[in-house]
N, CA and C atoms as an extended XYZ file, in Angstrom:
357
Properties=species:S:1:pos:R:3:atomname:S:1:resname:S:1:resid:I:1 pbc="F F F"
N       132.164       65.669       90.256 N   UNK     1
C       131.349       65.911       91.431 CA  UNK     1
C       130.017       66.531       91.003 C   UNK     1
N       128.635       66.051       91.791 N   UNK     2
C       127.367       66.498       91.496 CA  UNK     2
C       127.610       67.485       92.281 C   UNK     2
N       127.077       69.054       91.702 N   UNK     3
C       126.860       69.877       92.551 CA  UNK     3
C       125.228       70.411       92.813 C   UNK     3
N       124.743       70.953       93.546 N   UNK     4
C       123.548       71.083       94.066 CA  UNK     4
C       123.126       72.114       92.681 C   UNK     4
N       123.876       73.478       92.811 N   UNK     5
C       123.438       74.312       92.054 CA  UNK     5
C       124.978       75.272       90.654 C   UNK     5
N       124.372       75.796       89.891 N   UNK     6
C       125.268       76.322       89.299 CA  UNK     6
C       124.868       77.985       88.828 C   UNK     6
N       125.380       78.650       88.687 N   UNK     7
C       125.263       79.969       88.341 CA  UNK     7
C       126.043       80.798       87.716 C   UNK     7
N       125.912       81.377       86.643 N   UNK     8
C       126.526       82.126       85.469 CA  UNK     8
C       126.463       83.276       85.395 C   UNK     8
N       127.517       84.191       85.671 N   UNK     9
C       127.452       85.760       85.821 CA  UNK     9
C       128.235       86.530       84.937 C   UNK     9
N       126.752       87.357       84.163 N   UNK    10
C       127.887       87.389       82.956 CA  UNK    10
C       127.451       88.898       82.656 C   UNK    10
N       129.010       89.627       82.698 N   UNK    11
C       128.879       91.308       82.752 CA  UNK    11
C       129.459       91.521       81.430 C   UNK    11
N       128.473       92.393       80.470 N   UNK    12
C       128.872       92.665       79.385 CA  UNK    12
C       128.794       93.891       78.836 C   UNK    12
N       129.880       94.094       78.100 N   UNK    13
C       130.410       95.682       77.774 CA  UNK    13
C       130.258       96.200       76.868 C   UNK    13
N       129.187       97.023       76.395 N   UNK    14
C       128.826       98.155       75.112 CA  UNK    14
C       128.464       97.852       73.984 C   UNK    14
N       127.121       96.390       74.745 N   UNK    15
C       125.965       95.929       73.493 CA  UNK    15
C       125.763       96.978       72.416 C   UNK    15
N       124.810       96.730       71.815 N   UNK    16
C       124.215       97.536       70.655 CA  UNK    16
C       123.269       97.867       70.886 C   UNK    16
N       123.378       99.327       71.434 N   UNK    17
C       121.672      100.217       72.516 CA  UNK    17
C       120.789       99.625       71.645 C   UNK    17
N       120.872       99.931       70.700 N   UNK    18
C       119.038       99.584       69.720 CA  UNK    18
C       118.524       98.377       70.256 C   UNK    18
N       119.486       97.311       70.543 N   UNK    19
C       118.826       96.361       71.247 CA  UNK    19
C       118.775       96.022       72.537 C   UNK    19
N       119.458       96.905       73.156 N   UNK    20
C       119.647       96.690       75.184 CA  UNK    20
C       118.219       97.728       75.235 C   UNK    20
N       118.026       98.348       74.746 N   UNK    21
C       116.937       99.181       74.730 CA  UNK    21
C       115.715       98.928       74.541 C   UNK    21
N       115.600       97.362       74.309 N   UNK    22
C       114.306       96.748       73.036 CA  UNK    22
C       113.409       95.754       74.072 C   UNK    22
N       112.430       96.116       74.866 N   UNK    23
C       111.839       95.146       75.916 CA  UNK    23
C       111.808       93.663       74.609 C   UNK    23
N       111.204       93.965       73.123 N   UNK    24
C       110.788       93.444       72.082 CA  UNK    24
C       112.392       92.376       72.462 C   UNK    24
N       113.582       92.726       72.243 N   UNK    25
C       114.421       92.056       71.732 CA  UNK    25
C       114.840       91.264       73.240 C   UNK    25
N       114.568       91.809       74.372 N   UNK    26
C       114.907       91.525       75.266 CA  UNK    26
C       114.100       90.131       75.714 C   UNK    26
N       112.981       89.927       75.188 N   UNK    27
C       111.530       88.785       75.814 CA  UNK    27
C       111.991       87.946       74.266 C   UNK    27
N       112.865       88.152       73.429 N   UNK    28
C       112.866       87.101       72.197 CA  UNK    28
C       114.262       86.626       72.674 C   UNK    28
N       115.063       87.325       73.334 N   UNK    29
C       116.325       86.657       73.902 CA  UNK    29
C       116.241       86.191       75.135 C   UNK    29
N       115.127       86.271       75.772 N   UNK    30
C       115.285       85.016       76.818 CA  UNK    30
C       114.408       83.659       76.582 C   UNK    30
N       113.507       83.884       75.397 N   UNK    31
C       113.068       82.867       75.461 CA  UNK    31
C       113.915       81.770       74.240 C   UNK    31
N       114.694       82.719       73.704 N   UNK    32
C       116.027       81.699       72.784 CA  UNK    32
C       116.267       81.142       73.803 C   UNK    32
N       116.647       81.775       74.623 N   UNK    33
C       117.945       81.272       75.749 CA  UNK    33
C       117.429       80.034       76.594 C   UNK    33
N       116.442       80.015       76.720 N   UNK    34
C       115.519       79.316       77.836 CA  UNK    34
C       115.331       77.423       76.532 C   UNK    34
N       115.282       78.117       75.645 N   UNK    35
C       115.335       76.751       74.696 CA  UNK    35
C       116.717       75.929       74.561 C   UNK    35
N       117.293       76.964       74.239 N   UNK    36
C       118.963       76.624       73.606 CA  UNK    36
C       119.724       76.267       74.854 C   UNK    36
N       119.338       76.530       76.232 N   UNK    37
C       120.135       75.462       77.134 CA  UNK    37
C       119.175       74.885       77.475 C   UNK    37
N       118.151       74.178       77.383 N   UNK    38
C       117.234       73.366       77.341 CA  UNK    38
C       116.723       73.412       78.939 C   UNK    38
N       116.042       74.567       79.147 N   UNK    39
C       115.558       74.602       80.672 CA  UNK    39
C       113.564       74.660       80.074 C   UNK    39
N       112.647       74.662       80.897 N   UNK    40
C       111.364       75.047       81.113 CA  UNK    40
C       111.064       76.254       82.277 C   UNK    40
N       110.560       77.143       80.939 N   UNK    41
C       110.163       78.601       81.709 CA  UNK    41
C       108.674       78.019       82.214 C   UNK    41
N       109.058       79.168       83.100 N   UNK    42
C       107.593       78.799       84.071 CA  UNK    42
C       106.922       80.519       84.140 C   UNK    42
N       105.856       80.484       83.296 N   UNK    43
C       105.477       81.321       82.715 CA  UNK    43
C       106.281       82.529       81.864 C   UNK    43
N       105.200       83.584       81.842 N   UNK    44
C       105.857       84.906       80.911 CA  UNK    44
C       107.217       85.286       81.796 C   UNK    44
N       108.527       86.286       80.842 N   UNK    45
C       109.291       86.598       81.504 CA  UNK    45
C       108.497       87.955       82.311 C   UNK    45
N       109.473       88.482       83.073 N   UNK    46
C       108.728       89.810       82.966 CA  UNK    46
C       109.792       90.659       83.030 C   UNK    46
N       109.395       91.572       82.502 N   UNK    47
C       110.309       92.698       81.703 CA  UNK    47
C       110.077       93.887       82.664 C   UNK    47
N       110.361       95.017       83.031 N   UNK    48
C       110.382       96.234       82.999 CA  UNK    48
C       111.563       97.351       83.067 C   UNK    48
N       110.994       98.198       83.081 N   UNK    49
C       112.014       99.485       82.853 CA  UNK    49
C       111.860      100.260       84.251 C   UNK    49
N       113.582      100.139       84.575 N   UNK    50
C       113.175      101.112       85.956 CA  UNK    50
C       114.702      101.707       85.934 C   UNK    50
N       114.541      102.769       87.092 N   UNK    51
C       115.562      103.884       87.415 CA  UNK    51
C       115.745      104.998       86.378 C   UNK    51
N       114.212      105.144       85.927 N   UNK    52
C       114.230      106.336       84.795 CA  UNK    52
C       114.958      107.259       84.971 C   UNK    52
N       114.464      107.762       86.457 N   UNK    53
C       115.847      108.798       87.149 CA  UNK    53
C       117.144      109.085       87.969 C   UNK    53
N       117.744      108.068       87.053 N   UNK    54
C       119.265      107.712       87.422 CA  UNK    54
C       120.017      106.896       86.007 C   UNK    54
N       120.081      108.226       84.934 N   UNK    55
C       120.575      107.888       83.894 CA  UNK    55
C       121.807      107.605       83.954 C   UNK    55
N       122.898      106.828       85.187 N   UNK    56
C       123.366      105.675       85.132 CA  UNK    56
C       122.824      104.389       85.294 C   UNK    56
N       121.599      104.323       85.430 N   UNK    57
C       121.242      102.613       85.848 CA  UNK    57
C       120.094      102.586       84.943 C   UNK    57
N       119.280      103.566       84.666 N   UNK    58
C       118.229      103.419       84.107 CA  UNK    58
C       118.765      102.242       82.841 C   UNK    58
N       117.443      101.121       82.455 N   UNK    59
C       117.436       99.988       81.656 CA  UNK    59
C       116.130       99.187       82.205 C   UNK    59
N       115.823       98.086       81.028 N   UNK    60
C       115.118       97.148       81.754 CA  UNK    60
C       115.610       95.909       82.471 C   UNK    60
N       114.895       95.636       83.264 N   UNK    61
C       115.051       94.794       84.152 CA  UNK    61
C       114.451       93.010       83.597 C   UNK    61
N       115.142       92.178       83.776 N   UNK    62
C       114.101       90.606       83.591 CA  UNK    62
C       114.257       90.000       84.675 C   UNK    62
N       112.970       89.404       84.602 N   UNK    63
C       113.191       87.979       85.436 CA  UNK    63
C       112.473       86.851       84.857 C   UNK    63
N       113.114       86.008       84.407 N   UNK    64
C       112.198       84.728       83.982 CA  UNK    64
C       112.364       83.384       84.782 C   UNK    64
N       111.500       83.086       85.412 N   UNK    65
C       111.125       81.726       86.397 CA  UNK    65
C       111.511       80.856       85.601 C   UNK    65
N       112.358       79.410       85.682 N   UNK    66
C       112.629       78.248       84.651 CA  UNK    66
C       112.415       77.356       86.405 C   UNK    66
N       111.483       76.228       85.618 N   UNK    67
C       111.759       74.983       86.447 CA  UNK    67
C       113.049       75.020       87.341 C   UNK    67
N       114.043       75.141       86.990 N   UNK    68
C       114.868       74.817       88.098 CA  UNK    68
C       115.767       76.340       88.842 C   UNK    68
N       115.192       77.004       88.353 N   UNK    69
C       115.450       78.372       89.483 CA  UNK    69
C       115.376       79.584       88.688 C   UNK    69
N       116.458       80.618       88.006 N   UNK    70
C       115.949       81.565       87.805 CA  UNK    70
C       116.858       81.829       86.455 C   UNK    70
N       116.613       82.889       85.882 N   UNK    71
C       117.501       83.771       84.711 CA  UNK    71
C       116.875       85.395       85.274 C   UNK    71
N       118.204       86.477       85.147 N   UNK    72
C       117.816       87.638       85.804 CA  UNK    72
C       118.814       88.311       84.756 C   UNK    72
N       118.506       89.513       84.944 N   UNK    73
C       119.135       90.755       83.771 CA  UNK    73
C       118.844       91.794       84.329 C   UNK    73
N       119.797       92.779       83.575 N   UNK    74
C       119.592       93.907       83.569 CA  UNK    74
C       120.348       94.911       82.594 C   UNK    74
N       119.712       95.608       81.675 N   UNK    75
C       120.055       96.323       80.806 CA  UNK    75
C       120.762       97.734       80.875 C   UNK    75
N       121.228       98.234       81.139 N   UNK    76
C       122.304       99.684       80.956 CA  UNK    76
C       121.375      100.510       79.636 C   UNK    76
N       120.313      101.655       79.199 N   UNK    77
C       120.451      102.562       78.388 CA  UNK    77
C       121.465      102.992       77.999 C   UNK    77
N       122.309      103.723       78.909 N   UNK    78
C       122.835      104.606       78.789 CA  UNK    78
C       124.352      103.984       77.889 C   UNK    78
N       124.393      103.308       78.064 N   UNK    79
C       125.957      102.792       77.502 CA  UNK    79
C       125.693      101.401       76.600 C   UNK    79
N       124.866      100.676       77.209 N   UNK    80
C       124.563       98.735       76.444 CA  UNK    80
C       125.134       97.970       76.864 C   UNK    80
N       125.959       98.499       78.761 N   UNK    81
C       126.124       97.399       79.209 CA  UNK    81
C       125.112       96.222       79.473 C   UNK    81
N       125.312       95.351       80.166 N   UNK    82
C       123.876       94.296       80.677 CA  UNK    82
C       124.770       93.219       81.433 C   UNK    82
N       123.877       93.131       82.566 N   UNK    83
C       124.158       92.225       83.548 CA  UNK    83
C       123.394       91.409       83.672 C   UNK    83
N       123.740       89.505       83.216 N   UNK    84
C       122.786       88.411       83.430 CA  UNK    84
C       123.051       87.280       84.644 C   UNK    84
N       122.222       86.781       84.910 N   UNK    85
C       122.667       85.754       85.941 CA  UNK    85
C       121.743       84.930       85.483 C   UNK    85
N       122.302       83.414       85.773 N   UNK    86
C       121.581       82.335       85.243 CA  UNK    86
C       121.899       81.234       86.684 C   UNK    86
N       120.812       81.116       87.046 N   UNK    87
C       121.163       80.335       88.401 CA  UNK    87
C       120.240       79.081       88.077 C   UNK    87
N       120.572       77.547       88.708 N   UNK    88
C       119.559       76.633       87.822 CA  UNK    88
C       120.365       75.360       88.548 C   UNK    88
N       119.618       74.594       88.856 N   UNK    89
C       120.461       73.222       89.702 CA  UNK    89
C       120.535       72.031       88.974 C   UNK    89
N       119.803       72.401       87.635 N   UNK    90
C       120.111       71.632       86.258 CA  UNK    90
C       121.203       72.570       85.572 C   UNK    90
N       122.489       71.577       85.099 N   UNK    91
C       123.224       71.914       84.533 CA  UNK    91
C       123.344       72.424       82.887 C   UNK    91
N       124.059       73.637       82.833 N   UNK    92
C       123.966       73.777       81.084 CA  UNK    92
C       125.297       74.704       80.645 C   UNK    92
N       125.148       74.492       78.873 N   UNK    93
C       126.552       75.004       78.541 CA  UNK    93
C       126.201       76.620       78.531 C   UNK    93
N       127.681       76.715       79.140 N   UNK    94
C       127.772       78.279       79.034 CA  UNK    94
C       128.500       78.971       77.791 C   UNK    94
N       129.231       78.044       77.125 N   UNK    95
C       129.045       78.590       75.494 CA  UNK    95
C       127.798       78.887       74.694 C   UNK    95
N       126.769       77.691       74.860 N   UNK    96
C       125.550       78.324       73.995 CA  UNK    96
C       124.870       79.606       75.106 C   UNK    96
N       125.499       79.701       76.160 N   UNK    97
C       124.391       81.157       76.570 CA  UNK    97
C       125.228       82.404       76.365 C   UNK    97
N       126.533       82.195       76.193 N   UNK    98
C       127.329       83.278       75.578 CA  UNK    98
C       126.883       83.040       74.154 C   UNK    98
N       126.708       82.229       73.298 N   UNK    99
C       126.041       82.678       71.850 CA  UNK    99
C       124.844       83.110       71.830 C   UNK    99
N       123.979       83.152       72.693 N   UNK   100
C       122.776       83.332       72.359 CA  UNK   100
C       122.898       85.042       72.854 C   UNK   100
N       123.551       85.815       73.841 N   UNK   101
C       123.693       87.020       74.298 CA  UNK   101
C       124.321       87.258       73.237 C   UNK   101
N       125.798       86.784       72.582 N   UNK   102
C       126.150       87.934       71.221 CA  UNK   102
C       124.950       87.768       70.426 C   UNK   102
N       124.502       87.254       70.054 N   UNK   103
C       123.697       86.967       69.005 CA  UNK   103
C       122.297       88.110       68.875 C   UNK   103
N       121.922       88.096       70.367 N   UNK   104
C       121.068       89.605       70.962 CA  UNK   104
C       121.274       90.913       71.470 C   UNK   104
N       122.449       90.983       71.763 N   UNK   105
C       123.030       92.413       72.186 CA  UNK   105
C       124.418       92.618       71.522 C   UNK   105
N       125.194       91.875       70.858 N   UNK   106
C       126.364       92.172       70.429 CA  UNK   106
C       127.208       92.574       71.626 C   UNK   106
N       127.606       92.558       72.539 N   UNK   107
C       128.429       93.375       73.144 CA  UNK   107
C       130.129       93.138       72.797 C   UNK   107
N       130.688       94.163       73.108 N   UNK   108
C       132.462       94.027       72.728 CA  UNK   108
C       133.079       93.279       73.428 C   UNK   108
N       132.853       92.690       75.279 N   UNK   109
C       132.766       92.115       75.841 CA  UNK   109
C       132.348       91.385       76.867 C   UNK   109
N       132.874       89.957       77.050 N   UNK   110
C       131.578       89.720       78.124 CA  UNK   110
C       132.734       89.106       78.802 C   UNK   110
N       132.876       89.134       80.461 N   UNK   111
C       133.378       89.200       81.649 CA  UNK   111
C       132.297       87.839       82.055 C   UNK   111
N       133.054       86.352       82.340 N   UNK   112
C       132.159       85.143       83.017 CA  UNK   112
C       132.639       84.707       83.950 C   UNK   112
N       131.712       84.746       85.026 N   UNK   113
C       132.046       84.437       86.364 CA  UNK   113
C       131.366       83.432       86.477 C   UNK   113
N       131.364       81.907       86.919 N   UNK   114
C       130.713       80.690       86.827 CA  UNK   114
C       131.284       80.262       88.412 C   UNK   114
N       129.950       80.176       89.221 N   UNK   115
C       130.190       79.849       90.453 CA  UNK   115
C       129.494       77.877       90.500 C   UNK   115
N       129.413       76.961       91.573 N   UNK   116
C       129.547       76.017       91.897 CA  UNK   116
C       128.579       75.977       93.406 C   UNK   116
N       127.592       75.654       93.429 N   UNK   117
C       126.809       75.407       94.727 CA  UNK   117
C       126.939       74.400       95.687 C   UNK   117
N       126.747       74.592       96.448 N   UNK   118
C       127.137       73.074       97.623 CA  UNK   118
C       126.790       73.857       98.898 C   UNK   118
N       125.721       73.267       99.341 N   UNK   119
C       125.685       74.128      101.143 CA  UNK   119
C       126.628       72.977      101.646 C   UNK   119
């Protein structure tokens, strides 16, 4: 079955701070990512750092625009969790976007929730 849209939710558990911490490592792992499932970003990602004061959430934040909808994140300081979503109505493997996240944050685990669109 063609589905309209697809989306990848992927909660991961106690990266390697040096790099959940790294705007640097964070803008070189989405634009792996953006190659290696073969989407077109539509411009710069954009990065920032917010909830300085709420050293449970404080991390940076992404959002990178791709032709067919979005990639979103969010980084944990405090621990190296990170929360991604990959939403996109062009289809792609979710093994190479789980390699491309160990490959940038290491985490111990990653939790995948893969939803199916259809209004």
């Amino acid at each position: 079955m063609e589905y309209w849209g697809y989306h990848l939710i992927l909660d991961c558990k106690n990266g390697d701070l040096e790099k959940v911490r790294s705007s640097d490592n964070i803008n070189k792992f989405v634009k792996t990512l953006v190659e290696k499932i073969d989407m077109v970003a539509c411009g710069e990602p954009k990065i920032e750092h917010f909830a300085a004061n709420n050293p449970n959430a404080a991390g940076f934040s992404l959002v990178q625009l791709i032709e067919t909808s979005s990639i979103t994140g969010h980084f944990v300081d405090l621990n190296g969790d990170s929360y991604i979503d990959i939403f996109s109505c062009k289809s792609f493997d979710i093994e190479k976007v789980k390699e491309v996240v160990k490959q940038f944050f290491s985490p111990k685990q990653i939790k995948v929730t893969y939803l199916t669109r259809q209004a």
